[in-house]
mmCIF entry with sequence, helices, sheets and N, C-alpha, C, O atoms, coordinates in Angstrom:
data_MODEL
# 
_entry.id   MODEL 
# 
_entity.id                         1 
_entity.type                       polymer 
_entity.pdbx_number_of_molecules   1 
# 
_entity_poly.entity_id                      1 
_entity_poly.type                           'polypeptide(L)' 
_entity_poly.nstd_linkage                   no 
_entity_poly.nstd_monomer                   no 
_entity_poly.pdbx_seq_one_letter_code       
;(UNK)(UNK)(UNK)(UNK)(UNK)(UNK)(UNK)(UNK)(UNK)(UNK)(UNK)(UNK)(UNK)(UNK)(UNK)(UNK)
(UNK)(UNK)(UNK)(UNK)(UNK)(UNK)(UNK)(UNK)(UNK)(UNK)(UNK)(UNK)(UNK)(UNK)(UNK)(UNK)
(UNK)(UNK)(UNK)(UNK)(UNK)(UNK)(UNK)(UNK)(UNK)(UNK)(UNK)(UNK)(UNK)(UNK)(UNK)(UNK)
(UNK)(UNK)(UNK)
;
_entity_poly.pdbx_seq_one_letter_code_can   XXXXXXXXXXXXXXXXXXXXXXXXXXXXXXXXXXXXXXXXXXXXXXXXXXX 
_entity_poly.pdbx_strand_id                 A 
# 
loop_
_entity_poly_seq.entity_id 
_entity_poly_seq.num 
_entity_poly_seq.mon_id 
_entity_poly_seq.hetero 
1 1  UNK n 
1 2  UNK n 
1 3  UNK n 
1 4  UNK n 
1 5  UNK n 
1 6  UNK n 
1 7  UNK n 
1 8  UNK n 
1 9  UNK n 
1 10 UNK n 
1 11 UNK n 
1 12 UNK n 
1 13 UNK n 
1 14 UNK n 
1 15 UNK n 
1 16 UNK n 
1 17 UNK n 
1 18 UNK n 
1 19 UNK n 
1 20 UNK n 
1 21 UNK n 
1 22 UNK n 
1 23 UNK n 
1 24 UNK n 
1 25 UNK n 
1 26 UNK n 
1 27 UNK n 
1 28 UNK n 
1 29 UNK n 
1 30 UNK n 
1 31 UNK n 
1 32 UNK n 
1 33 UNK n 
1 34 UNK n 
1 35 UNK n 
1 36 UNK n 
1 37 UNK n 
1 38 UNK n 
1 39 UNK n 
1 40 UNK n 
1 41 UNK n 
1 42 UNK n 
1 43 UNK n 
1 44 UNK n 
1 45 UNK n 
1 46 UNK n 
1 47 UNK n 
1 48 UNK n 
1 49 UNK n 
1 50 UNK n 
1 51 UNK n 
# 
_struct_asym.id          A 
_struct_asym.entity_id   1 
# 
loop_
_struct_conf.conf_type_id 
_struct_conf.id 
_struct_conf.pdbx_PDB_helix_id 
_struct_conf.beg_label_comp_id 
_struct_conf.beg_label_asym_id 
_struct_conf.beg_label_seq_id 
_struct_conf.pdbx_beg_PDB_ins_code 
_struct_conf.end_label_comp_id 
_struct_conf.end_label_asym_id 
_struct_conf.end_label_seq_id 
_struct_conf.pdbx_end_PDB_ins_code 
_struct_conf.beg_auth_comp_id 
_struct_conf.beg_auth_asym_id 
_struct_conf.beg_auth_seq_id 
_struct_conf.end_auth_comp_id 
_struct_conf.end_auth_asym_id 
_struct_conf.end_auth_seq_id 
_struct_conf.pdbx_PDB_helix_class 
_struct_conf.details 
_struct_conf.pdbx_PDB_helix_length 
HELX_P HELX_P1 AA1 UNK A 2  ? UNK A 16 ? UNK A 2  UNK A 16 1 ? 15 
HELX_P HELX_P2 AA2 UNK A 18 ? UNK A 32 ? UNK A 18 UNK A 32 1 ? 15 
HELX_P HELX_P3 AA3 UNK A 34 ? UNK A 50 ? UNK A 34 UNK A 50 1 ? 17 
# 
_struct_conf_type.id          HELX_P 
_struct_conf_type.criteria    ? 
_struct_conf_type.reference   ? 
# 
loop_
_atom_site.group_PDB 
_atom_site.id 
_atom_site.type_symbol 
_atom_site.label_atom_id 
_atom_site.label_alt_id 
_atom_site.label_comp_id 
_atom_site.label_asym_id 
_atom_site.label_entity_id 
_atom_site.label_seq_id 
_atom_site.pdbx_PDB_ins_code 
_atom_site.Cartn_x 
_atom_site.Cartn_y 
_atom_site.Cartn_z 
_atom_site.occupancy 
_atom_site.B_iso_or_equiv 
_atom_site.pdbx_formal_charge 
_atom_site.auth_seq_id 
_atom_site.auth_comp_id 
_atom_site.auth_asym_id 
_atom_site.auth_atom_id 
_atom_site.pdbx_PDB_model_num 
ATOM 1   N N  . UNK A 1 1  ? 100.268 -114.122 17.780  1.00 0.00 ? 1  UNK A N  1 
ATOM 2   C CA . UNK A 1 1  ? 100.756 -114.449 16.438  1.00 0.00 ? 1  UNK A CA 1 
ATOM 3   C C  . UNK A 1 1  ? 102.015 -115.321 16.526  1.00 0.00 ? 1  UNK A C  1 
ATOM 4   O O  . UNK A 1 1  ? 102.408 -116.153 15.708  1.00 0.00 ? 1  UNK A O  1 
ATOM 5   N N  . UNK A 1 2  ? 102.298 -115.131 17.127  1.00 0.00 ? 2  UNK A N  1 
ATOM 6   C CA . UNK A 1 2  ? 103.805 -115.360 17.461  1.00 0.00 ? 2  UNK A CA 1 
ATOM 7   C C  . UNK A 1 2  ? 104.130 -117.076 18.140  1.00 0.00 ? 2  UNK A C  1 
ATOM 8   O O  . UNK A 1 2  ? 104.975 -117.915 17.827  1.00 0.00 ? 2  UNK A O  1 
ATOM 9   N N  . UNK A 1 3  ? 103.034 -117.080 19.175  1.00 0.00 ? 3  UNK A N  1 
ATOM 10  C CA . UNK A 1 3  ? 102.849 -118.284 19.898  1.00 0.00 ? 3  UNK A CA 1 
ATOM 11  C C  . UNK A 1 3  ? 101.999 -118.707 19.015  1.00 0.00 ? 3  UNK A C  1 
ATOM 12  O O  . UNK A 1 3  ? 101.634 -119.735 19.585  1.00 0.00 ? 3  UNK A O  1 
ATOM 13  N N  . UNK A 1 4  ? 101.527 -118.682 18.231  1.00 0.00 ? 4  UNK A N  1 
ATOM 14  C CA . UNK A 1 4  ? 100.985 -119.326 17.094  1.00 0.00 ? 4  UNK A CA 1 
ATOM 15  C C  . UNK A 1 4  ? 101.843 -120.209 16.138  1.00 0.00 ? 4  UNK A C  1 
ATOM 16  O O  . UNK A 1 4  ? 101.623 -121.364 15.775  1.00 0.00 ? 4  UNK A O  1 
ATOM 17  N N  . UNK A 1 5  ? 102.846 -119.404 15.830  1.00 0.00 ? 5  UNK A N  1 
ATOM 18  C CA . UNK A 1 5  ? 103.840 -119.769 14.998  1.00 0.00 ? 5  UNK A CA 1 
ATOM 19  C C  . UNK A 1 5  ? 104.454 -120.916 15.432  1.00 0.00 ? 5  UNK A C  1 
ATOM 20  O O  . UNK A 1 5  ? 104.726 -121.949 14.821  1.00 0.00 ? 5  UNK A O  1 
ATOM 21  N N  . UNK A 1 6  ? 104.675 -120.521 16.825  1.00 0.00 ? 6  UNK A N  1 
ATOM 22  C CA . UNK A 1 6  ? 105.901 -121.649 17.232  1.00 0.00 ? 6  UNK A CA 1 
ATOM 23  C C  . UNK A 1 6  ? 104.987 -122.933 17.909  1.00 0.00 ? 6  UNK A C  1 
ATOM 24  O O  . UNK A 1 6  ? 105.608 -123.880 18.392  1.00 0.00 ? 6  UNK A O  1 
ATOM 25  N N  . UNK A 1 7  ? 103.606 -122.932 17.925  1.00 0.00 ? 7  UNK A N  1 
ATOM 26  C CA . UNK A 1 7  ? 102.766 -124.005 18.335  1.00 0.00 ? 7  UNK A CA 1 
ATOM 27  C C  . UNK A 1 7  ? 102.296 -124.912 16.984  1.00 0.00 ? 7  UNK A C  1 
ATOM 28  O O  . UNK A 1 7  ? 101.990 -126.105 17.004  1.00 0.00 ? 7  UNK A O  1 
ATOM 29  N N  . UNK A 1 8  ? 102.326 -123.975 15.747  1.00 0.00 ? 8  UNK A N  1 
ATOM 30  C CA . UNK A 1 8  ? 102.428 -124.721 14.413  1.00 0.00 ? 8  UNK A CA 1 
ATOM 31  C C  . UNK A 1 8  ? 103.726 -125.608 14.014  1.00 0.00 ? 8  UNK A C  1 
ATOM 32  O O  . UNK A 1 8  ? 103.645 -126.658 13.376  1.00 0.00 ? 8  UNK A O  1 
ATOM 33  N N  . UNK A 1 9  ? 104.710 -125.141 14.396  1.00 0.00 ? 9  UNK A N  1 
ATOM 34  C CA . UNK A 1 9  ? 105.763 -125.744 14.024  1.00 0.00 ? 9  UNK A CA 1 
ATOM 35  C C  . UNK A 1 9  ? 106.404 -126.728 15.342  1.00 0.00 ? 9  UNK A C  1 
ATOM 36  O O  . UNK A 1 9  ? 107.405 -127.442 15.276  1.00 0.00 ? 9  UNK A O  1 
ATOM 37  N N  . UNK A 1 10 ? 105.667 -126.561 16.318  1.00 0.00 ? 10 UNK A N  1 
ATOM 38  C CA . UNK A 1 10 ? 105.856 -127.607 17.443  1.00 0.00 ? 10 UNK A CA 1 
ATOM 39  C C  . UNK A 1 10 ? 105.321 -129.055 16.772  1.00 0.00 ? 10 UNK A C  1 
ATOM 40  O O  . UNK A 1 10 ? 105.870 -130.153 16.862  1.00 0.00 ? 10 UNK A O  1 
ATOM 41  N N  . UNK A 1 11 ? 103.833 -128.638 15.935  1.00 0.00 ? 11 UNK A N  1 
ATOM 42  C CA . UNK A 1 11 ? 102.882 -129.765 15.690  1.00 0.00 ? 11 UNK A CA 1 
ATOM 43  C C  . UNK A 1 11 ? 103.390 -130.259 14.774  1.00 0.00 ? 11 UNK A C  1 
ATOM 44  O O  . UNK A 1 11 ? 103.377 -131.480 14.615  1.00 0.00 ? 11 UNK A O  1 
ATOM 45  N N  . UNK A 1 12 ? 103.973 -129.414 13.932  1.00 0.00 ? 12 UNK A N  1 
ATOM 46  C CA . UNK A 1 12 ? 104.489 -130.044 12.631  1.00 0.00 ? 12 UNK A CA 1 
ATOM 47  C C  . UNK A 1 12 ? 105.790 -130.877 12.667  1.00 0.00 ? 12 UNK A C  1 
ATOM 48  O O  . UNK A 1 12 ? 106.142 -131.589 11.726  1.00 0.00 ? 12 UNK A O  1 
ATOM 49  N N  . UNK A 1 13 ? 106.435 -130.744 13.750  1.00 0.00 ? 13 UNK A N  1 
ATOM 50  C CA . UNK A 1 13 ? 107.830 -131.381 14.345  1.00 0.00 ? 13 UNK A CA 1 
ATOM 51  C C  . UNK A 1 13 ? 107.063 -132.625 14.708  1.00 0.00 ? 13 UNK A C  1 
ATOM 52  O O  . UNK A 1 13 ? 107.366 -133.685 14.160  1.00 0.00 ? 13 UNK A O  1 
ATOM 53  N N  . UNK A 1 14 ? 106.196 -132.578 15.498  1.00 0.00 ? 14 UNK A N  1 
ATOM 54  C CA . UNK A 1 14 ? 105.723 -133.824 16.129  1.00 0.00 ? 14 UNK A CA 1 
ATOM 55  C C  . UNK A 1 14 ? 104.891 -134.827 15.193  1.00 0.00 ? 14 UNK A C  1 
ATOM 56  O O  . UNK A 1 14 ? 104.803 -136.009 15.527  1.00 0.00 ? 14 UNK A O  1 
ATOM 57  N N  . UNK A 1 15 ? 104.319 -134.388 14.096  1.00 0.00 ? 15 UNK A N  1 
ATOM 58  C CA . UNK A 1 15 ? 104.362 -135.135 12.885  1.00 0.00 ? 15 UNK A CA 1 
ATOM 59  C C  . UNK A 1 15 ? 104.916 -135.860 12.232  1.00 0.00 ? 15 UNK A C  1 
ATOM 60  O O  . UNK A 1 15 ? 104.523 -136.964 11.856  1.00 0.00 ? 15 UNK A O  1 
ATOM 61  N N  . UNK A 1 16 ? 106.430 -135.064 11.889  1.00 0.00 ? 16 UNK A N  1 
ATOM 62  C CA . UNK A 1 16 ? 107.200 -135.292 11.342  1.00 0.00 ? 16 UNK A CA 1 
ATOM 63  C C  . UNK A 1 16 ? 107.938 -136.421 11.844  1.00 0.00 ? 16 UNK A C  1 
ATOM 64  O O  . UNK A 1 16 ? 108.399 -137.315 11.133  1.00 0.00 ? 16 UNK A O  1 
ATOM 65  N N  . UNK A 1 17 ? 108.041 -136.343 13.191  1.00 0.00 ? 17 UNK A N  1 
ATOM 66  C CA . UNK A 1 17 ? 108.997 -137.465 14.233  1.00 0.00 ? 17 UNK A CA 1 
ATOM 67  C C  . UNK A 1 17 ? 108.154 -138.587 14.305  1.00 0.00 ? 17 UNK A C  1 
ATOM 68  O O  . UNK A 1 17 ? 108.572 -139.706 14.604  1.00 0.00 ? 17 UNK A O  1 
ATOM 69  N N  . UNK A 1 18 ? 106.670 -138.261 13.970  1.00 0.00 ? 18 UNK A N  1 
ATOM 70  C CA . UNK A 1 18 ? 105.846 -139.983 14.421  1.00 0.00 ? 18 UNK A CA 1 
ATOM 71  C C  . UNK A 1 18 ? 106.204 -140.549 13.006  1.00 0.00 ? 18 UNK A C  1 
ATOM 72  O O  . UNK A 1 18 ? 106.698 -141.648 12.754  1.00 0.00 ? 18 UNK A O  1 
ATOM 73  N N  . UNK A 1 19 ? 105.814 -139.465 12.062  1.00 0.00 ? 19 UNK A N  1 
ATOM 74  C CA . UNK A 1 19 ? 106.120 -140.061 10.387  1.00 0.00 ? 19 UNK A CA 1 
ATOM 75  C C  . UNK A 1 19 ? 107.333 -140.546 10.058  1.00 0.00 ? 19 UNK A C  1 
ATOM 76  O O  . UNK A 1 19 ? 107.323 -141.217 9.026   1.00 0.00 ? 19 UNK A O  1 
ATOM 77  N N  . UNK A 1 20 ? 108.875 -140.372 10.853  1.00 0.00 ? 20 UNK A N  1 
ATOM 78  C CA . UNK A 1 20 ? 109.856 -140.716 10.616  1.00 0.00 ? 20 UNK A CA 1 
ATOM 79  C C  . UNK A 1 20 ? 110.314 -142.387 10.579  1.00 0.00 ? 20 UNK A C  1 
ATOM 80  O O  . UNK A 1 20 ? 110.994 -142.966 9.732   1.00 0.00 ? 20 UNK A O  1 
ATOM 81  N N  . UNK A 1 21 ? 109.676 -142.922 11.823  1.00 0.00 ? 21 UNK A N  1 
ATOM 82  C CA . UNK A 1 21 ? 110.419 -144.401 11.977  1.00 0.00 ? 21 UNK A CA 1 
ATOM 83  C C  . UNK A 1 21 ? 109.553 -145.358 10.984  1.00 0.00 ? 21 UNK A C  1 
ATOM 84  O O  . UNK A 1 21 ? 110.030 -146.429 10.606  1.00 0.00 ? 21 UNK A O  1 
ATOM 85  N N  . UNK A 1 22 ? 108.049 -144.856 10.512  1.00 0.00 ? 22 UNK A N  1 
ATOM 86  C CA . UNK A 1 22 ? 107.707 -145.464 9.601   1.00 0.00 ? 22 UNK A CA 1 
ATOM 87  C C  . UNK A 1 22 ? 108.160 -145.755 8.230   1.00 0.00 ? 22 UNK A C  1 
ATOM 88  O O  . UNK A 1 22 ? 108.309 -146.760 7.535   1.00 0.00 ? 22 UNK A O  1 
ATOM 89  N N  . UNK A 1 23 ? 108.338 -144.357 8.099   1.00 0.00 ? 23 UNK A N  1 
ATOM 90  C CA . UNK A 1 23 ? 109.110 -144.336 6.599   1.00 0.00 ? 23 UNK A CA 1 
ATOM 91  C C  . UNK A 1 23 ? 110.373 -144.793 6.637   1.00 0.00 ? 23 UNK A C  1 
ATOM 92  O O  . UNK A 1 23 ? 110.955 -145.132 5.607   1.00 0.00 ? 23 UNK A O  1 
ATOM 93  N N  . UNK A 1 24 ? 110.819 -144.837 7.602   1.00 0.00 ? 24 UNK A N  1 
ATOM 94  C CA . UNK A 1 24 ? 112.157 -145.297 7.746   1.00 0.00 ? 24 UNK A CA 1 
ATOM 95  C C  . UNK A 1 24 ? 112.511 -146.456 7.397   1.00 0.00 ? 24 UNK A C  1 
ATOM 96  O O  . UNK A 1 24 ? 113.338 -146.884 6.592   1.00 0.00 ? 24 UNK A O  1 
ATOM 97  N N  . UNK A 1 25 ? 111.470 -147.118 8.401   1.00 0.00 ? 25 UNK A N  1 
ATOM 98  C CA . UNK A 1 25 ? 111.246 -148.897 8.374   1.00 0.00 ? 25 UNK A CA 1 
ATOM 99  C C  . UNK A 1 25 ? 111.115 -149.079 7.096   1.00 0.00 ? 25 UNK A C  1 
ATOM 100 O O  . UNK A 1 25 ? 112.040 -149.700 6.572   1.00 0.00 ? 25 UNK A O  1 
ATOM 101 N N  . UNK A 1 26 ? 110.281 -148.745 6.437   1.00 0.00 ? 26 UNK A N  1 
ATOM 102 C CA . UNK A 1 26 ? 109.405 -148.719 4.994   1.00 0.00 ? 26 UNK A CA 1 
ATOM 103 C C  . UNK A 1 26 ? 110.857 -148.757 4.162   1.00 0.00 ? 26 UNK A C  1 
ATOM 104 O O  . UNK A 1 26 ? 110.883 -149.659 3.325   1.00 0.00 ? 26 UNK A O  1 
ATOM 105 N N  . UNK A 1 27 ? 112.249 -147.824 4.250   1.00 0.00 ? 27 UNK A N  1 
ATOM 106 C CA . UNK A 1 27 ? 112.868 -147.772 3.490   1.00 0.00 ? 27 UNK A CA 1 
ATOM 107 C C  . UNK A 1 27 ? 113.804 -148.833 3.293   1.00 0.00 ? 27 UNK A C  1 
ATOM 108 O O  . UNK A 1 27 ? 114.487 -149.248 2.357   1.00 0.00 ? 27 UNK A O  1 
ATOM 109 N N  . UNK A 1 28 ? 113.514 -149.269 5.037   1.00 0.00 ? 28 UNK A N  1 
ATOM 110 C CA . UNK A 1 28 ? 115.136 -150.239 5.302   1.00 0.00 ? 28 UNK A CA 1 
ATOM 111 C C  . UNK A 1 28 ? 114.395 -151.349 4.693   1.00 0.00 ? 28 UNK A C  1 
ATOM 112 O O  . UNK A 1 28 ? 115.022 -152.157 4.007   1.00 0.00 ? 28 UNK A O  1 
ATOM 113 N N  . UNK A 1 29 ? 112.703 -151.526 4.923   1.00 0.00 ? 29 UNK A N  1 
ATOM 114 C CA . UNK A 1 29 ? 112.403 -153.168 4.509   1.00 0.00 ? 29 UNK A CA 1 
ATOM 115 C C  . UNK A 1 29 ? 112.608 -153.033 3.156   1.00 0.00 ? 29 UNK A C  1 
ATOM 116 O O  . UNK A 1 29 ? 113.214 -154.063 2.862   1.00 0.00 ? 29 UNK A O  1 
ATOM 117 N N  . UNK A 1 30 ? 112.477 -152.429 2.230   1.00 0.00 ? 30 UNK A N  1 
ATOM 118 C CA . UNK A 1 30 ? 112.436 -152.581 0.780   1.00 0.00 ? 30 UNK A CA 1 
ATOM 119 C C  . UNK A 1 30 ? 113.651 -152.333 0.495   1.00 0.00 ? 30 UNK A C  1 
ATOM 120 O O  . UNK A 1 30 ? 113.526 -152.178 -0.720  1.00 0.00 ? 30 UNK A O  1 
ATOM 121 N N  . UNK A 1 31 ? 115.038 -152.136 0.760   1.00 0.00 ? 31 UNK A N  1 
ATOM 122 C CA . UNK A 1 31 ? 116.503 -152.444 0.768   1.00 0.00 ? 31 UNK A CA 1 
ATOM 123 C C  . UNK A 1 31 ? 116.516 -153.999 1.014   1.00 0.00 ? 31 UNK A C  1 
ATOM 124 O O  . UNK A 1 31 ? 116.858 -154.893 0.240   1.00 0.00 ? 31 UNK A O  1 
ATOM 125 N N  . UNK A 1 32 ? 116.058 -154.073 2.281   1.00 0.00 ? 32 UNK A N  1 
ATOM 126 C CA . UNK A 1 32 ? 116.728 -155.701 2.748   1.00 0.00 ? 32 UNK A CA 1 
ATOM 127 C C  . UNK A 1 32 ? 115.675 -156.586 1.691   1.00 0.00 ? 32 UNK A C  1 
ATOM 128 O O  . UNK A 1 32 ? 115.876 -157.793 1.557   1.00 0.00 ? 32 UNK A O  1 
ATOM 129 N N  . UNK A 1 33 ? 114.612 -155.954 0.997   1.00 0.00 ? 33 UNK A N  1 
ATOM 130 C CA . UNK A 1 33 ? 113.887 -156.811 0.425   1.00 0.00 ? 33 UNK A CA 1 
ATOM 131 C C  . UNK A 1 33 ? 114.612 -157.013 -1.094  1.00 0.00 ? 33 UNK A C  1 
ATOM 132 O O  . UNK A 1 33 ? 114.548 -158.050 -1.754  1.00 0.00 ? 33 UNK A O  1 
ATOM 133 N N  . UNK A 1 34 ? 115.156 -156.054 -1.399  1.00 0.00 ? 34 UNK A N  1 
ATOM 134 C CA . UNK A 1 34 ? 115.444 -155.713 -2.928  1.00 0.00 ? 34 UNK A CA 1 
ATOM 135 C C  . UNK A 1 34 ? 117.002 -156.312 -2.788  1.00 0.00 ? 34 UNK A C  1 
ATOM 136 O O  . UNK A 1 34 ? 117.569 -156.944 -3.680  1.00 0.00 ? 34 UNK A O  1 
ATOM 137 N N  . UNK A 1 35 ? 117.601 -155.968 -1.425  1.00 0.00 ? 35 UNK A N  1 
ATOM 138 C CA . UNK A 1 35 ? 118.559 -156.741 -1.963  1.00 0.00 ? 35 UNK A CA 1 
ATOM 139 C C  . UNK A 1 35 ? 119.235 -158.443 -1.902  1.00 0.00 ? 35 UNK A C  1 
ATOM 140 O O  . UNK A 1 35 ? 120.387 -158.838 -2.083  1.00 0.00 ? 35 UNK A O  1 
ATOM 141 N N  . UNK A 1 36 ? 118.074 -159.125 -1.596  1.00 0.00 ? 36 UNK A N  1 
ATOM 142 C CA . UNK A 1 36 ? 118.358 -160.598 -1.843  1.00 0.00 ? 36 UNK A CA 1 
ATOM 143 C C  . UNK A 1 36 ? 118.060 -161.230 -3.268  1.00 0.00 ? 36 UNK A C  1 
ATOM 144 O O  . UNK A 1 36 ? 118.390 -162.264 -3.849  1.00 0.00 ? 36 UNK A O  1 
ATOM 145 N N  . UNK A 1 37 ? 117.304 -160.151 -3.547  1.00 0.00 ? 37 UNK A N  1 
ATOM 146 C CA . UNK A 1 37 ? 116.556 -160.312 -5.021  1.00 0.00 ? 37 UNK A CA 1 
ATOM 147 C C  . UNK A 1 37 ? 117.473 -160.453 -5.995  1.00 0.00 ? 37 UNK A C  1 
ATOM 148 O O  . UNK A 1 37 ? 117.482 -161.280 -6.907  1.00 0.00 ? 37 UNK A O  1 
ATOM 149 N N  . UNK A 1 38 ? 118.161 -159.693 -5.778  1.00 0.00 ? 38 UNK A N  1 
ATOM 150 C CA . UNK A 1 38 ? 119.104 -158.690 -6.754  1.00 0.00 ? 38 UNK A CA 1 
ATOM 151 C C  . UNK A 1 38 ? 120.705 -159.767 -6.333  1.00 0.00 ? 38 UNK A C  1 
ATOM 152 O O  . UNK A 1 38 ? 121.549 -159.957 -7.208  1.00 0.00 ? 38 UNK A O  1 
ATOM 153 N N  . UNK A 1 39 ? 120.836 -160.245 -5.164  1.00 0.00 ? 39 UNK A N  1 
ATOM 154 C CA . UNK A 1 39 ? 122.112 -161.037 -4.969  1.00 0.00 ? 39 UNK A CA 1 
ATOM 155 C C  . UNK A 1 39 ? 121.443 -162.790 -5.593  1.00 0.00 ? 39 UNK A C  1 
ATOM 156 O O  . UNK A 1 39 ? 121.949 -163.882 -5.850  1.00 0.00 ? 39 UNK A O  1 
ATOM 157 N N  . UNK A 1 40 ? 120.296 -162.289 -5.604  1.00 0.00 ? 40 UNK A N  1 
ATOM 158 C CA . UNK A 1 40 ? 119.874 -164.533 -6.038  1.00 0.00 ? 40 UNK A CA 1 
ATOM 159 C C  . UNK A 1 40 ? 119.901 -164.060 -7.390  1.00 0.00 ? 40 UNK A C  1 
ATOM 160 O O  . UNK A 1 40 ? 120.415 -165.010 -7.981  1.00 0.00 ? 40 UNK A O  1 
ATOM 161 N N  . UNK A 1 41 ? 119.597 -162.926 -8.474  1.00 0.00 ? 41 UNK A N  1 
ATOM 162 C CA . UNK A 1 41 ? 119.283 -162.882 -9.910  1.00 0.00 ? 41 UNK A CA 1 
ATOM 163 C C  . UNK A 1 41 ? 121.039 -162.974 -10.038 1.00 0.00 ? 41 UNK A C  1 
ATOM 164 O O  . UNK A 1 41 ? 121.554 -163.845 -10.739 1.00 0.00 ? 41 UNK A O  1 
ATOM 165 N N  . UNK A 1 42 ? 121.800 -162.050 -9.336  1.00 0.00 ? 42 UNK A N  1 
ATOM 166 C CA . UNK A 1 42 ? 123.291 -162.202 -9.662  1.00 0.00 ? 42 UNK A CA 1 
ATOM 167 C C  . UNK A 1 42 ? 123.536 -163.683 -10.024 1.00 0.00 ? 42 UNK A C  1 
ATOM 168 O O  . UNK A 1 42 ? 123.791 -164.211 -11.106 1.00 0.00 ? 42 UNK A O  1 
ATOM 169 N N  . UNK A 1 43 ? 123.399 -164.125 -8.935  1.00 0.00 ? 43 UNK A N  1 
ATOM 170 C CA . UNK A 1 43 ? 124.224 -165.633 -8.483  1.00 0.00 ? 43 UNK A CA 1 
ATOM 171 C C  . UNK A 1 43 ? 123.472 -166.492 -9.483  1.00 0.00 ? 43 UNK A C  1 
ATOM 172 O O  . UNK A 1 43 ? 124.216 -167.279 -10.068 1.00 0.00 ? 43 UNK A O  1 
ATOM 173 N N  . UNK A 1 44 ? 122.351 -166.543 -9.791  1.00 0.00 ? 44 UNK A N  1 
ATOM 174 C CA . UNK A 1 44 ? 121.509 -167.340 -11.158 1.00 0.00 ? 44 UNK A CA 1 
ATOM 175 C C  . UNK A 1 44 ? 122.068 -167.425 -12.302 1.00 0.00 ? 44 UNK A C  1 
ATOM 176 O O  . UNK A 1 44 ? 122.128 -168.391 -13.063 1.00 0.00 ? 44 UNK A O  1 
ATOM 177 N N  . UNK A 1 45 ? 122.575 -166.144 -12.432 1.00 0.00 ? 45 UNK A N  1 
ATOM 178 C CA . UNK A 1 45 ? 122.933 -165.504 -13.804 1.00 0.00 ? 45 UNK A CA 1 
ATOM 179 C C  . UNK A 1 45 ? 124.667 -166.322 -13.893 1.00 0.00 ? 45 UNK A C  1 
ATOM 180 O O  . UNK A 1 45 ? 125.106 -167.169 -14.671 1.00 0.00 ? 45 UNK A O  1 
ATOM 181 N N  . UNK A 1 46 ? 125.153 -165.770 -12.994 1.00 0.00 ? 46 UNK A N  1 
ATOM 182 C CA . UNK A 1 46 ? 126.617 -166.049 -12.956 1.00 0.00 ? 46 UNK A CA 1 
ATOM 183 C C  . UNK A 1 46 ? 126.546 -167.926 -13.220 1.00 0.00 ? 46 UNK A C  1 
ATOM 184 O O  . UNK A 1 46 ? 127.213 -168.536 -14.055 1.00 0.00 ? 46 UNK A O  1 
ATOM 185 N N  . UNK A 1 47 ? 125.702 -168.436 -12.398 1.00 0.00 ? 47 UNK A N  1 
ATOM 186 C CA . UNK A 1 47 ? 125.478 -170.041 -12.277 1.00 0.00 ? 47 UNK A CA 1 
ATOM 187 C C  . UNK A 1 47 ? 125.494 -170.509 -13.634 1.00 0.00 ? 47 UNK A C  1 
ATOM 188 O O  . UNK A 1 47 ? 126.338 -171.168 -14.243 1.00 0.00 ? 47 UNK A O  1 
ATOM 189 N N  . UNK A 1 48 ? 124.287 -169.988 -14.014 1.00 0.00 ? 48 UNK A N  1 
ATOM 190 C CA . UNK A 1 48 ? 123.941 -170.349 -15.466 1.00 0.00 ? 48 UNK A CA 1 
ATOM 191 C C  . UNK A 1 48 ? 125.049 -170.119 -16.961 1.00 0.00 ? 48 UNK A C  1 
ATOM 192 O O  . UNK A 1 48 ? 125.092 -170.834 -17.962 1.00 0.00 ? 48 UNK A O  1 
ATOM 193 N N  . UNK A 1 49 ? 125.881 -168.842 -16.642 1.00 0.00 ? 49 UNK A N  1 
ATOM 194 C CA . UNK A 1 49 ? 127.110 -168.656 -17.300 1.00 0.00 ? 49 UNK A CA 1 
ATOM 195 C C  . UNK A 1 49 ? 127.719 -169.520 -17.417 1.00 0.00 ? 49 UNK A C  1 
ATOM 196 O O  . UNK A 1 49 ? 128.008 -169.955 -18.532 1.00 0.00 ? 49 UNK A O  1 
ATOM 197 N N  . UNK A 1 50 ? 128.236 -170.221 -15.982 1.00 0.00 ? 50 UNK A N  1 
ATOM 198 C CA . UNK A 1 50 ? 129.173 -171.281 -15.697 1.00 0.00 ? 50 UNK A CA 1 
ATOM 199 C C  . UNK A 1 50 ? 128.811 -172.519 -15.904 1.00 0.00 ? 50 UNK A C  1 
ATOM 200 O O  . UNK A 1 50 ? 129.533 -173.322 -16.495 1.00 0.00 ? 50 UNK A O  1 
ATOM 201 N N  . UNK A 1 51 ? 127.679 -172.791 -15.447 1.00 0.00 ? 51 UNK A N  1 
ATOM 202 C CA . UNK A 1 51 ? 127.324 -174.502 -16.010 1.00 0.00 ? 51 UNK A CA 1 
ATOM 203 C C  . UNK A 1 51 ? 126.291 -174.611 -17.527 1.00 0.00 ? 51 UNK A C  1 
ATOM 204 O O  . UNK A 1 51 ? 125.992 -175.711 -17.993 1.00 0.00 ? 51 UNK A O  1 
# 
């Protein structure tokens, strides 16, 4: 029962660690994606204010 337990939660660790750098990536690309977006709508906006 016991070695059961801790062979479930071995697997579930090792899940968790393959699932990590994906989601990870996944989080950092849609930061670096969102934030050029978001610095060119600034700078448009501000442009267009000014001229």
């Amino acid at each position: 029962m016991l070695a059961k337990f801790f062979n479930d939660e071995k697997l579930t660790f090792a899940t968790n660690s393959a699932n990590l750098p994906t989601s990870w990536l996944q989080a950092r690309r849609d930061l670096f994606g969102s934030f050029p977006s978001i610095f060119h709508l600034k700078f448009r906006m501000q442009f267009t204010c000014f001229y």
